[in-house]
C-alpha positions as CSV (number, residue, x, y, z in Angstrom):
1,X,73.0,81.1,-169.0
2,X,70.4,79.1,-167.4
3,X,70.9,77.9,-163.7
4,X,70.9,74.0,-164.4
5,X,73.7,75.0,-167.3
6,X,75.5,76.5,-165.2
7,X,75.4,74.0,-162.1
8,X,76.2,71.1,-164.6
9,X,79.1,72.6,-166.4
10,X,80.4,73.4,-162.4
11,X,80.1,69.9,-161.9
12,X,83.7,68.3,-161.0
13,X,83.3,64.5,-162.3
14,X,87.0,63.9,-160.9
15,X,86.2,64.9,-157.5
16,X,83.2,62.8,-157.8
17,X,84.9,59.7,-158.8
18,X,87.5,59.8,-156.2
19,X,85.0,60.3,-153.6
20,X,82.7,57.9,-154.7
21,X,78.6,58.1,-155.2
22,X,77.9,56.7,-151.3
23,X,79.5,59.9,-150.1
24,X,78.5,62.5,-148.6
25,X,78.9,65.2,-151.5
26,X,75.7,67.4,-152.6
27,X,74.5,67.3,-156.0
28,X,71.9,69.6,-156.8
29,X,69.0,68.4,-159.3
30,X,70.7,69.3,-162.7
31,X,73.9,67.5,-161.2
32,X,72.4,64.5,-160.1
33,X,70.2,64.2,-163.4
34,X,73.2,64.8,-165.5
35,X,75.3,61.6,-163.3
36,X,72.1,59.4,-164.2
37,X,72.4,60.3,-167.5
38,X,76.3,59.3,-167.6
39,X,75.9,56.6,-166.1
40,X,73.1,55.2,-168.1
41,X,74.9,55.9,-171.5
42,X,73.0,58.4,-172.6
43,X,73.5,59.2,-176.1
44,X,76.7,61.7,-175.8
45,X,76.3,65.0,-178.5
46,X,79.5,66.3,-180.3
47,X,81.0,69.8,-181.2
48,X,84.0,70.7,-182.5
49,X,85.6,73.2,-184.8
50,X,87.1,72.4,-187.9
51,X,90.8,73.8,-188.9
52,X,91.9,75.7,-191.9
53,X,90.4,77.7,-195.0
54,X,88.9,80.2,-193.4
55,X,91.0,83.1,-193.5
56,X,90.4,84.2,-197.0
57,X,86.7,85.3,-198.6
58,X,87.3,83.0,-201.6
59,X,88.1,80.1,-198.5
60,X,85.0,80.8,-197.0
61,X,83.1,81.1,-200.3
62,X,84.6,77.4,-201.0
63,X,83.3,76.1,-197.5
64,X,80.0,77.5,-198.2
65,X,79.9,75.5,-201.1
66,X,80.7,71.6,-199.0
67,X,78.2,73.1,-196.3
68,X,75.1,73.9,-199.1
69,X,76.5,71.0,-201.3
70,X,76.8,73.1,-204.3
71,X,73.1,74.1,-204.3
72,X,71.4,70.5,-203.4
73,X,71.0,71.5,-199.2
74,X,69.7,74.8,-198.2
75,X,71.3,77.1,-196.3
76,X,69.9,78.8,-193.1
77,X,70.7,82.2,-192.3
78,X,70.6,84.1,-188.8
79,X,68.0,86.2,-190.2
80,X,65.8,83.1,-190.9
81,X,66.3,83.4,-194.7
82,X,66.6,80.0,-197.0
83,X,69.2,80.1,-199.7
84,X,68.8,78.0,-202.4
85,X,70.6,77.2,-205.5
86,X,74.3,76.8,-206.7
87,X,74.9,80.7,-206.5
88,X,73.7,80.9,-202.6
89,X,77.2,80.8,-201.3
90,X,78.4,83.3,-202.9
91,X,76.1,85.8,-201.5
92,X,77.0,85.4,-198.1
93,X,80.8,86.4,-197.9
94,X,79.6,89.5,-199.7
95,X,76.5,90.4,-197.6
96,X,79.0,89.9,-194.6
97,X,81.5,92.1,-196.0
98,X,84.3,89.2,-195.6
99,X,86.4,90.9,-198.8
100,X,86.4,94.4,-196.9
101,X,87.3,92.8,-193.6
102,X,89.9,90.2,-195.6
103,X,91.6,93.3,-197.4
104,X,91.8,95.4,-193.5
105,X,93.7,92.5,-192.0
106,X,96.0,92.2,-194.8
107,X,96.7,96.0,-194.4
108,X,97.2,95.6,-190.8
109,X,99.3,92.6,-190.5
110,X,101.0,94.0,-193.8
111,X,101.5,92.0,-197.3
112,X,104.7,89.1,-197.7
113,X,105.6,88.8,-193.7
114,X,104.9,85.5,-192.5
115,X,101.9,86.5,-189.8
116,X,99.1,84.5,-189.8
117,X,95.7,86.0,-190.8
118,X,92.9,86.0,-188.3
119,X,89.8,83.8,-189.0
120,X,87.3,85.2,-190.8
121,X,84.5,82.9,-189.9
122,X,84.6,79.6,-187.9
123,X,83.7,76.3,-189.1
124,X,82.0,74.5,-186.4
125,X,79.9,71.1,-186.1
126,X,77.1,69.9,-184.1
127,X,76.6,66.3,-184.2
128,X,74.3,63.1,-182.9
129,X,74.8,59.0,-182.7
130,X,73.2,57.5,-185.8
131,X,69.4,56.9,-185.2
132,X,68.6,60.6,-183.8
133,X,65.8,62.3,-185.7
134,X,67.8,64.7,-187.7
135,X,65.3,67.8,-188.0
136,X,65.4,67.5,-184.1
137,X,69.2,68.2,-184.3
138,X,68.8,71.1,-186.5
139,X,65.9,72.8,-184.7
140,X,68.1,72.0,-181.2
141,X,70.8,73.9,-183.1
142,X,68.7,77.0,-184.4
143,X,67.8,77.4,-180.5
144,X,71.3,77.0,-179.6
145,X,73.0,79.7,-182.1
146,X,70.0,81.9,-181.8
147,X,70.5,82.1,-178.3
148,X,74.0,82.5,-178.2
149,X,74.8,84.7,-181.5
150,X,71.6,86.8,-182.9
151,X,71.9,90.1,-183.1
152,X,75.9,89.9,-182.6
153,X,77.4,87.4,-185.3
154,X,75.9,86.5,-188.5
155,X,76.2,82.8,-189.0
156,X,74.5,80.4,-191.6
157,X,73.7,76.3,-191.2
158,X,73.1,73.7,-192.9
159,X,71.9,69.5,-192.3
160,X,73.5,67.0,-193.4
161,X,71.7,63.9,-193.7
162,X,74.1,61.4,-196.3
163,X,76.4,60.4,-193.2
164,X,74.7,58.1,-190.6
165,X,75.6,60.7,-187.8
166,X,72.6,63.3,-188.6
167,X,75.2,66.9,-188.1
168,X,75.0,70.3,-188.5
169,X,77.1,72.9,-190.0
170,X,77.9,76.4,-188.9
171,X,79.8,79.0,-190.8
172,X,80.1,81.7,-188.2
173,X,81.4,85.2,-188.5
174,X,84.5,85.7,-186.1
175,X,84.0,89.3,-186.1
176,X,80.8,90.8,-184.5
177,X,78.4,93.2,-185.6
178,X,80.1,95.2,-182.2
179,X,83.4,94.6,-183.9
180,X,84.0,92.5,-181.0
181,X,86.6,89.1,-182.5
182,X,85.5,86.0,-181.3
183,X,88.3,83.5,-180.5
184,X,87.0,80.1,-179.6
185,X,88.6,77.8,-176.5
186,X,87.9,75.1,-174.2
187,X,85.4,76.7,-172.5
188,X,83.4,77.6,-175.5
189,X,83.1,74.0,-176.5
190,X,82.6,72.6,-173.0
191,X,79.9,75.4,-172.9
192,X,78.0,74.6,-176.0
193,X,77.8,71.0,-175.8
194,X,75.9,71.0,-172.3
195,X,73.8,73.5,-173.9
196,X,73.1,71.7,-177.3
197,X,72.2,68.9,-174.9
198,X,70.0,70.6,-173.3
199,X,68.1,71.9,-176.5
200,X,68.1,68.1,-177.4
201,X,66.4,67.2,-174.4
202,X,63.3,69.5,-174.5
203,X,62.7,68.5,-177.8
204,X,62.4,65.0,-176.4
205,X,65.8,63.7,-177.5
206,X,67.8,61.8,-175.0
207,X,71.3,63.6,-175.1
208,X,74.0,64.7,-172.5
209,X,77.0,66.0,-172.3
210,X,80.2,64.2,-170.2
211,X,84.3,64.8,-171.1
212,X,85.4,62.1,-173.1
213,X,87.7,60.5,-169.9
214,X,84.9,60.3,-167.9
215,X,82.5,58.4,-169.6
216,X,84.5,55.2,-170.2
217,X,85.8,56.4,-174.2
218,X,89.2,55.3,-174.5
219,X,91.3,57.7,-177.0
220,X,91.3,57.6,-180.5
221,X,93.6,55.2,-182.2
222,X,96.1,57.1,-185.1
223,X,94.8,57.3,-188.3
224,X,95.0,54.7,-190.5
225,X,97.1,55.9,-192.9
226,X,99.7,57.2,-189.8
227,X,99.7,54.1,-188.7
228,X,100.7,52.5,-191.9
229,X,103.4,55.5,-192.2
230,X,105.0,54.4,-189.0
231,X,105.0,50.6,-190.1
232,X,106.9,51.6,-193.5
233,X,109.4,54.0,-191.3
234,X,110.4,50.6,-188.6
235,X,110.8,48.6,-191.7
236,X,113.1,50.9,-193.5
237,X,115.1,51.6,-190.1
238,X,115.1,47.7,-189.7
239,X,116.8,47.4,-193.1
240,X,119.5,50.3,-192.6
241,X,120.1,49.1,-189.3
242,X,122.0,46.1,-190.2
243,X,124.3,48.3,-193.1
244,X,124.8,50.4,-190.1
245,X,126.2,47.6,-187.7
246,X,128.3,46.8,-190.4
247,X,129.8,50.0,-191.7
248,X,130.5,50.6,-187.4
249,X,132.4,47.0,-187.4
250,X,134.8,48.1,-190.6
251,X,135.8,51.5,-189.1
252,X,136.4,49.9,-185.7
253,X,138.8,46.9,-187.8
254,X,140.3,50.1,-190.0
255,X,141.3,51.8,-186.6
256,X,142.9,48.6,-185.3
């Protein structure tokens, strides 16, 4: 990890607000750069990992599909290959052994008990604001995951282009060529966001990295269709409620 990574993700932005920018507290160069950057609004990059169906070969086959869009977007190995074509993703789980390593887990955790499988690969997404030059965000994450995985897990990408956020998708093997497990947390994330960032930034892109608190982004509102879920739940509570009262009142007068 590169010094000004590693100064920025040290960086405490809660100590920093409380104390205030007039004070007295030393920022080195990557620090102070990356409080500019915040506090002009620089465009903020995205990773996360997305949840279920990858525990199975036939899962991560199916995946592979969405990511290459059945043929019509290439897929990028770690070996710098492009597959092409409808047939591409199946090749993958099989040149990474997924059905071997699929059939050792189910050995190991044993068939019909309620464990969960491990994760065979992980699904995870690099993204940008609308308006970022999309072969930009692909090349800053080749630099990314060939800096942090080559040579240890095999991966492949793809762009996608048809949503107005240009992102990137990784299908990443869990298990290493070391046989070491990779289990992603916080850190991970936290990690490879300043460092997507950073590979944004000496392609020219303007790009930083900031938690979500600390950069003036209120939380998400509930889903839509949760929201409408709770609204139907009130109203049906506000119609029993009154049948309620009423069969209390007639036990009360029956007890009289």
């Amino acid at each position: 990890m590169s010094r000004p990574i590693a100064e920025e993700l040290a960086f405490n932005f809660r100590a920093y607000g409380r104390i205030g920018r007039h004070s007295r507290m030393r920022l080195t160069p990557a620090q102070a750069r990356l409080v500019a950057r915040t506090a002009a609004r620089t465009p903020e990059v995205m990773v996360k990992v997305l949840s279920g169906g990858a525990t199975s070969a036939k899962a991560v086959k199916r995946h592979l599909e969405y990511v290459g869009r059945k043929g019509q977007v290439d897929l990028q190995t770690d070996e710098g290959d492009l597959l092409q074509g409808r047939d591409a993703a199946a090749e993958l789980p099989e040149d990474w052994n997924l059905d071997l390593e699929e059939a050792g887990t189910q050995k190991q955790i044993g068939r019909g008990t309620k464990a969960k499988p491990p994760r065979l690969v992980h699904k995870i997404v690099f993204s940008m604001p609308t308006g970022t030059n999309p072969s930009k965000v692909l090349a800053a994450v080749q630099n990314l995951c060939r800096e942090e995985f080559a040579l240890k897990h095999r991966y492949a990408m793809a762009l996608h282009t048809d949503d107005p956020h240009p992102h990137v998708h990784v299908v990443l093997k869990a298990m290493s060529e070391q046989g070491t497990r990779l289990n992603i947390k916080k850190a991970h994330l936290k990690e490879w966001r300043f460092k997507f960032a950073a590979h944004l930034r000496e392609l020219g892109v303007a790009a930083n990295a900031t938690p979500r608190q600390f950069r003036g982004v209120e939380r998400r509102q509930l889903p839509l269709a949760l929201h409408w879920m709770h609204r139907r739940q009130d109203a049906h509570n506000q119609q029993l409620l009154p049948k309620a009262i009423g069969k209390n009142i007639a036990s009360k007068i029956r007890t009289m």
